[in-house]
N, C-alpha and C positions, 0 to 999 in steps of 0.2 A: 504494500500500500504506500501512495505516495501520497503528501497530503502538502500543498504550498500554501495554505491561508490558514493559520493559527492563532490567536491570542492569548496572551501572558497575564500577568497584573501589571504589569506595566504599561496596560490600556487597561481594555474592561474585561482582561480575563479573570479567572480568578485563583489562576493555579502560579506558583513559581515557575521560570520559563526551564528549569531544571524536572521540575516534575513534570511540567508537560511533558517531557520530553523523553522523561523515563517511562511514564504513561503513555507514550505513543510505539515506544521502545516493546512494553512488554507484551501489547496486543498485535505484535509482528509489523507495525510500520520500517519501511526502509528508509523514509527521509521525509521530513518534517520540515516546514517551511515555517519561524517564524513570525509575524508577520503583524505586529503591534498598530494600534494606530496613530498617526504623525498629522501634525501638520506645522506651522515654523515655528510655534511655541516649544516645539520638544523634540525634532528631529535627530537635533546632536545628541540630547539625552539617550534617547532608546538606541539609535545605530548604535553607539558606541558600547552600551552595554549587553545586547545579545549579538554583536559580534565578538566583543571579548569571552562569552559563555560562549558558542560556538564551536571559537580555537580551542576551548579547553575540552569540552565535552568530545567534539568529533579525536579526542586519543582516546576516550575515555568507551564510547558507548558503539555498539552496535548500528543503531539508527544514526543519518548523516543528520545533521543538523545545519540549516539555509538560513542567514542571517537577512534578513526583510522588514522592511516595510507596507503600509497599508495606507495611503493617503486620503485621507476621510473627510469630505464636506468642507474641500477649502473653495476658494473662486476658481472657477475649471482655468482662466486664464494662469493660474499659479504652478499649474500641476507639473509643467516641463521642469521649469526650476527649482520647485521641490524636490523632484526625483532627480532630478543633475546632483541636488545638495545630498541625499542621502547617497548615493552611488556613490560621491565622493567621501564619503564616511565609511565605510565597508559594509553599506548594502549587495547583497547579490543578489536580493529578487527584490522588485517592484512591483503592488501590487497596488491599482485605484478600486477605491470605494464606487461602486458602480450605480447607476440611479435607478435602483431596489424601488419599487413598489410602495414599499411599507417604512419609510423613511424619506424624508423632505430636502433631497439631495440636489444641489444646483443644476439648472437643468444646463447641458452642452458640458458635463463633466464626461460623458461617455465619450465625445466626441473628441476633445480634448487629452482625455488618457490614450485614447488610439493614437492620434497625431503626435503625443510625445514619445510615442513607442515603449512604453510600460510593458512589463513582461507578461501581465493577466490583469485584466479588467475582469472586478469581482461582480456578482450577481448583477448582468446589466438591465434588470427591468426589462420594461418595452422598447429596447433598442431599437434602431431606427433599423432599415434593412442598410441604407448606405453606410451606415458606419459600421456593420456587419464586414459590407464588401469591402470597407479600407481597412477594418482588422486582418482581413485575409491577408491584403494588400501589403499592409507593412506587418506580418509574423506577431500581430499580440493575438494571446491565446484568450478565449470567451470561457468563463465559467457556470459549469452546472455546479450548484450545491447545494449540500444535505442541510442547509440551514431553513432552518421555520423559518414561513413570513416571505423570505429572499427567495426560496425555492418556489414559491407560485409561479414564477415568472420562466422556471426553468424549459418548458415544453416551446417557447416562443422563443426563447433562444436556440435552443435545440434545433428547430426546425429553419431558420435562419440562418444560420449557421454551413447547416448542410447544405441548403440551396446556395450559398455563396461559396464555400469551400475555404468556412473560416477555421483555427483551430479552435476546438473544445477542450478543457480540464474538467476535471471533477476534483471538489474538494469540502473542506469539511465547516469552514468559518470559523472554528473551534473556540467556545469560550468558557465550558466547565466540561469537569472528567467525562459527562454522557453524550458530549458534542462528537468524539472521537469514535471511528465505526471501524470496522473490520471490510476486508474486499467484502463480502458478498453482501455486507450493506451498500457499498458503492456500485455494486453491480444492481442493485433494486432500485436504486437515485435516479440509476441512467435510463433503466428501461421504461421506467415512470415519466421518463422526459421523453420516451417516443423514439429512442433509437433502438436500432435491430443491433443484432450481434456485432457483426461489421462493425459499426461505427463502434460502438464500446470497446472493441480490442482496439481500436484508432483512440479513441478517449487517454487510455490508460500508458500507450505509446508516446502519446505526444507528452505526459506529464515526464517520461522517459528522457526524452530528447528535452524538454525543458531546462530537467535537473544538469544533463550533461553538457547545457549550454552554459551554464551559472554555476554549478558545483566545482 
């Protein structure tokens, strides 16, 4: 299981990014992304501290551990520069807060994470189909997830997706110990979003090739 969207207490999780991480460890995850939420008030704070846990854990444990960010509800015009600032902190995965349904997320923040080439735009709501096609366009991958709420939206991107030949992830939004699933939860996420076989072993690839892009 690969999981790149996770939360610590160092946003609104509620686990130590160490237990998460042992907790993702012991239900056989390989690599764990994770992925706090920022925006300029706290960026330097959080980079720097789960990628200093990172270096140390990945001697330490089994599961890889991905040092990330999650940029959340800033003005979409910000988001290139946000994520230039974290990357230059020792982010390796970037991930935008995507405009979710069930949260009052500025609208053109989708648009915006695509164009800055963020590595996964997280639960993108009612995306638009063009900005579908420019995800394809410039390589950011579109997320299904297992998260309440964020997941309504997941069968409309699913199906968007395919029709453009954008990439898909599956992941977890992870914010206490029950949020963390095992594969054949993830394989019920996906099939509930309307994909056949095929596309789900395509799903679970591409977070593959994500990892070995950033790890």
């Amino acid at each position: 299981m690969i999981d790149l969207h996770t939360h610590s207490f160092l946003s609104d999780g509620v686990l130590l990014p160490a237990e998460l991480v042992r907790r993702a460890e012991h239900i056989g995850y390989n690599f764990i992304g994770i992925t706090d939420h920022v925006d300029q008030s706290n960026v330097d704070f959080v980079v720097q501290r789960i990628a200093e846990l990172a270096e140390t854990l990945n001697r330490f444990v089994k599961v890889g551990v991905i040092p990330g960010v999650e940029i959340t509800h800033v003005p979409p015009e910000t988001i290139k520069g946000l994520a230039d600032r974290a990357r230059s902190l020792g982010a390796k995965l970037i991930v935008v807060h995507g405009e979710t349904i069930v949260e009052p997320v500025p609208p053109g923040t989708d648009h915006h994470a695509i164009e800055a080439g963020v590595d996964i735009l997280a639960h993108p709501g009612l995306i638009a189909p063009e900005d579908v096609e420019l995800a394809a366009h410039r390589g950011v991958f579109l997320e299904i997830t297992a998260r309440k709420g964020h997941s309504l939206t997941n069968g409309h991107v699913a199906k968007l997706a395919v029709e453009f030949g954008a990439n898909l992830v599956l992941d977890t939004d992870t914010h206490e110990p029950s949020d963390l699933i095992t594969k054949e939860h993830a394989l019920a996420v996906a099939r509930g979003a309307g994909l056949n076989e095929d596309q789900i072993r395509a799903i679970f690839m591409n977070s593959e090739k994500l990892v070995e892009r950033i790890f």
